[in-house]
C-alpha positions as CSV (number, residue, x, y, z in Angstrom):
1,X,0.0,0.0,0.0
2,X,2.4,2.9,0.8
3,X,5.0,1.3,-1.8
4,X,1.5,2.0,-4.5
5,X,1.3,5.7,-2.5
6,X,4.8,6.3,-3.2
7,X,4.9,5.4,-7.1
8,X,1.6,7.9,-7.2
9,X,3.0,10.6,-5.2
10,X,6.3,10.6,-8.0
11,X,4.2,10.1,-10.9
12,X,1.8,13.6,-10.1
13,X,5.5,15.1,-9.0
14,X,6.7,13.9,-12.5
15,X,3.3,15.3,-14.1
16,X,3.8,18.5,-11.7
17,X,7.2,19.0,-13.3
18,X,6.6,18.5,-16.8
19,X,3.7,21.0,-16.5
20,X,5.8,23.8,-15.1
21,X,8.0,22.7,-17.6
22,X,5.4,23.6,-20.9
23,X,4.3,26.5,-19.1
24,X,8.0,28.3,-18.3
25,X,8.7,27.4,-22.1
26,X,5.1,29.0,-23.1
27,X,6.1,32.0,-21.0
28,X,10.0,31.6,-22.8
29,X,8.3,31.8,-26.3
30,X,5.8,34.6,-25.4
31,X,8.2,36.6,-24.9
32,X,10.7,35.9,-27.4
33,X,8.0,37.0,-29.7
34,X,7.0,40.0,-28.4
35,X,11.2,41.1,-28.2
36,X,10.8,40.1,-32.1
37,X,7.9,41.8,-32.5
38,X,9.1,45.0,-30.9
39,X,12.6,44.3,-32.9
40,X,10.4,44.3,-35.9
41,X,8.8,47.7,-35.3
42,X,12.4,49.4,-34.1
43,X,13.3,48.5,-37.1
44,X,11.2,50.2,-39.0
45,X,11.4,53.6,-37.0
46,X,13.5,56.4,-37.3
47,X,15.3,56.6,-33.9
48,X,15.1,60.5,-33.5
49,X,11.4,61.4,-35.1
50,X,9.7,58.2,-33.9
51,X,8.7,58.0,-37.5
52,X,8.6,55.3,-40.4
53,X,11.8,55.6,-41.0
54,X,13.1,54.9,-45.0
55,X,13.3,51.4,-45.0
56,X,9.3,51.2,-44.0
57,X,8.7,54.3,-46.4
58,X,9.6,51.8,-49.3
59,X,8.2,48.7,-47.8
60,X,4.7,50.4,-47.8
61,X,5.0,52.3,-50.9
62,X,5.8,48.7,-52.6
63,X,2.6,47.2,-50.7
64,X,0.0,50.0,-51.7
65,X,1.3,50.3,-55.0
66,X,-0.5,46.7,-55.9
67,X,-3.4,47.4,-54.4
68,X,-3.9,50.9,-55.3
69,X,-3.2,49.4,-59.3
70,X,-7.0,50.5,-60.4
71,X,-7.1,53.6,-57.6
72,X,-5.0,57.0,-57.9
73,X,-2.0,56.8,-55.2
74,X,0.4,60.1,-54.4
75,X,3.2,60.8,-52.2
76,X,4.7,63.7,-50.8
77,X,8.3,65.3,-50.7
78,X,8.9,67.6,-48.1
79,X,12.4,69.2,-47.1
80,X,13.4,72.4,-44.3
81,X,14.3,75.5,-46.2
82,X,17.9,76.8,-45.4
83,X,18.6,73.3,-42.3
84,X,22.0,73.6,-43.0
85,X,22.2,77.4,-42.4
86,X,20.1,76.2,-39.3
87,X,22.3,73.7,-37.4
88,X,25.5,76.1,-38.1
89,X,23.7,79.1,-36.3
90,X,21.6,77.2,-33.7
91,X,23.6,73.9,-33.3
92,X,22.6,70.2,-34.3
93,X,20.7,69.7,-31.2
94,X,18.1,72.5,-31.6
95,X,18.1,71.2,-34.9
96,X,17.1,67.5,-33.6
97,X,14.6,69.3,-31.2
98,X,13.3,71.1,-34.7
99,X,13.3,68.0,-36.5
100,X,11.2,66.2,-33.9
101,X,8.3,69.6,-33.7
102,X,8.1,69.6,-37.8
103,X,7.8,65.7,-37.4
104,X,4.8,65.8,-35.1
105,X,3.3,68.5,-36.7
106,X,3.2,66.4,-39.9
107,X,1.8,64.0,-38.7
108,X,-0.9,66.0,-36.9
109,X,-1.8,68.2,-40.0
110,X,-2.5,65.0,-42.1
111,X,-4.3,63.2,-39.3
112,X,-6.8,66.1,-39.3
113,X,-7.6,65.2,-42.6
114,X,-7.3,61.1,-43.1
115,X,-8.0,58.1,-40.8
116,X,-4.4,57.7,-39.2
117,X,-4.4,54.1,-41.0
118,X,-4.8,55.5,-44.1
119,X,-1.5,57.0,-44.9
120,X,2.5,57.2,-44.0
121,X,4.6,59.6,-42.7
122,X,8.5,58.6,-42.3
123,X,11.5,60.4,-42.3
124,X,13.0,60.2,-46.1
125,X,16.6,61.8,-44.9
126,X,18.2,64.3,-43.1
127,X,16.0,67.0,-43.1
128,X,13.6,65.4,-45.4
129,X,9.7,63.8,-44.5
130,X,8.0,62.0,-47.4
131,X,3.9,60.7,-47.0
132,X,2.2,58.3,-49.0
133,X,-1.2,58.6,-49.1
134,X,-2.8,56.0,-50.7
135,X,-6.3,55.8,-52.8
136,X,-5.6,59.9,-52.7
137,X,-6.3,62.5,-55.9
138,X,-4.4,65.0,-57.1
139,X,-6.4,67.8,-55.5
140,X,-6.9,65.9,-52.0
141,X,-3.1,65.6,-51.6
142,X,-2.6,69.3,-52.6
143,X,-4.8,70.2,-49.9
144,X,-3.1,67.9,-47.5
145,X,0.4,69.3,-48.7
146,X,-0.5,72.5,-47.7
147,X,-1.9,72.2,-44.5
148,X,1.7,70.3,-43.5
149,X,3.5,73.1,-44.9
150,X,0.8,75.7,-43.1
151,X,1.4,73.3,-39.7
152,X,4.9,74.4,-40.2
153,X,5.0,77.4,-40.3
154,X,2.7,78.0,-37.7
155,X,5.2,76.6,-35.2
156,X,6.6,79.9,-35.7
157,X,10.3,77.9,-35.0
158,X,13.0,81.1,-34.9
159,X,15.1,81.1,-38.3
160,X,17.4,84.0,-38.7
161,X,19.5,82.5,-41.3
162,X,16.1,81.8,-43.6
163,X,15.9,83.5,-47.2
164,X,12.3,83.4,-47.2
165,X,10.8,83.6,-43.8
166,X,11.7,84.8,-40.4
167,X,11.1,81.1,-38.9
168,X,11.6,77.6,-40.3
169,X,9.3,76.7,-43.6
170,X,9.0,73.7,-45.5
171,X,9.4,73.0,-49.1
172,X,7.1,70.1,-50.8
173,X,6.7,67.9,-53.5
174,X,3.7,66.3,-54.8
175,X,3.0,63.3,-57.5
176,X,0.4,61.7,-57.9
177,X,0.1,58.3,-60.3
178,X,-3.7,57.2,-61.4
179,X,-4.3,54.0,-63.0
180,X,-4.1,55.0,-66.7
181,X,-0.2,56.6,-65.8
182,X,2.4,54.2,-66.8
183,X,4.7,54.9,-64.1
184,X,7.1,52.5,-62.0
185,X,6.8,53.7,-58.0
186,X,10.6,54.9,-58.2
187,X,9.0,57.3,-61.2
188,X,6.4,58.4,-58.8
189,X,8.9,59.4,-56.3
190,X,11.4,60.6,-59.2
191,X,8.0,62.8,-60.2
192,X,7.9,64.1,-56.4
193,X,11.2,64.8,-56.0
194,X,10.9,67.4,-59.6
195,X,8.1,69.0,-58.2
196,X,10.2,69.9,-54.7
197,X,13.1,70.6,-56.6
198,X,11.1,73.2,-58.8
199,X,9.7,74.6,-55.4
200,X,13.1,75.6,-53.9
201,X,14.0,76.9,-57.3
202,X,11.0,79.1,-57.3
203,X,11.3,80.6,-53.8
204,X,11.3,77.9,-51.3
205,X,8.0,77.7,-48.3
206,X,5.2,76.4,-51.4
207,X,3.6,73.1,-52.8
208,X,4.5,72.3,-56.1
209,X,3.2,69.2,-57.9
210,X,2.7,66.7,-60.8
211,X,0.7,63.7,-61.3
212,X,2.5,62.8,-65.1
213,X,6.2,63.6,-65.7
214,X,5.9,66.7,-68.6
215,X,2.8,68.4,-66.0
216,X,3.2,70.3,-63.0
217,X,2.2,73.3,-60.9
218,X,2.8,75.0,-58.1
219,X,1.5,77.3,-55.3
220,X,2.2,78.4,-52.0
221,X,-1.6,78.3,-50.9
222,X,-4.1,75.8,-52.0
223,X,-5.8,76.4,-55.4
224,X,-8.6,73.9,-56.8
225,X,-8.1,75.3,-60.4
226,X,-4.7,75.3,-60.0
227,X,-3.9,71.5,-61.6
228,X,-5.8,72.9,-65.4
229,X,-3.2,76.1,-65.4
C-alpha cells in the first residue's frame, strides 16, 4: 500500500514538473516573440522622429502600389528650407529638437484630414519627411500638402538665417500616379522629388506638384483650379 502511495506521489510530482515545464517554455516563447515583435517595429522607426523611417517608407510604398493598381495613389516630398544654415547658427541639437516639432506637426496636419491608417509619414533623410497617401487625388493631396506646410509654419520655429521667412518653412513635393499613368513607383517618387526641386527653385515655403512627368504646378496656398493652369 504505501509502496502504491509512493509510485503515485512521484508520478503527479513527475506530471507536476513537466507542466511547469510547458508553461515556463510557453512563458519563454511569449516573450521571445514579443522582443521580435518589438525588434520588428524598431526596425522600421526612425530613432530620432519616432517615424517610419526609410526602409518602411519603401516597404509600404511597394505594398499600396499593388493594391492601389486601379485607384490613384500620391506621395509627398517635403524638405526644411535653409537646415544647414540652421544647425550652423543654432547647433545640431536645436536642430534634432526642430526635426522632432516639424515631425509631429506632420503627422498632426495629415491626421486632421485622413484616418491615421490610411497614410504614411516617415522620415526620407536628413531634413527630409516623405507621405504616402494612398487611394488619394491629385487635389486631396494638394490640400493635405499645404496644410503640412501651413502646420509648419505655424510653429513659428525662430530662423534668422532663412531666405524666405523669419522662422523655419517647408518646401514640398507632390506626384500623384492614377491607374491609366504608366509609371514604375521609383517614377512616382522621381515625379515628387521634380516637383520639390522646382519649389526651392522658385522661392522655397510652397507646394509644387505633378501627377504625369511633362505636368506640373505649383503654389504656396491651395488652389482647386490650380492643376488645369
Amino acid at each position: 500500500m504505501r509502496q502504491r502511495f509512493n509510485r503515485n506521489s512521484k508520478t503527479d510530482l513527475t506530471i507536476l514538473s513537466l507542466h511547469q515545464v510547458i508553461q515556463h517554455q510557453n512563458q519563454m516563447l511569449q516573450q521571445l516573440q514579443s522582443e521580435n515583435k518589438e525588434l520588428k517595429y524598431l526596425a522600421n522607426l526612425d530613432e530620432l522622429t519616432r517615424l517610419a523611417n526609410r526602409r518602411k517608407f519603401y516597404a509600404y510604398l511597394y505594398e499600396e502600389w499593388e493594391k492601389c493598381s486601379e485607384q490613384s495613389l500620391s506621395v509627398i516630398i517635403c524638405d526644411v528650407d535653409f537646415f544647414k544654415a540652421y544647425n550652423d547658427t543654432y547647433g545640431h541639437l536645436a536642430g534634432d529638437v526642430t526635426l522632432k516639432q516639424i515631425a509631429e506637426a506632420i503627422q498632426k496636419a495629415v491626421q486632421e484630414i485622413l484616418d491615421p491608417n490610411s497614410f504614411l509619414v516617415a522620415r526620407y533623410g536628413g531634413e527630409e519627411f516623405a507621405v504616402i497617401l494612398p487611394q488619394l487625388e491629385t487635389e486631396q493631396a494638394l490640400e493635405i500638402a499645404e496644410q503640412i506646410r501651413s502646420h509648419v509654419a505655424a510653429l513659428k520655429i525662430p530662423h534668422k538665417q532663412s531666405k524666405v521667412s523669419s522662422c523655419v518653412t517647408l518646401s514640398l513635393g507632390v506626384a500623384t500616379r492614377k491607374p491609366e499613368d504608366k509609371l514604375s513607383p521609383l517614377e512616382l517618387l522621381m515625379n515628387a522629388d521634380k516637383s520639390l526641386y522646382k519649389a526651392k527653385s522658385k522661392g522655397r515655403n510652397r507646394v509644387v506638384y505633378s501627377y504625369l512627368q511633362h505636368r506640373s504646378c505649383e503654389t504656396n496656398a491651395f488652389c482647386s483650379c490650380c492643376e488645369s493652369a
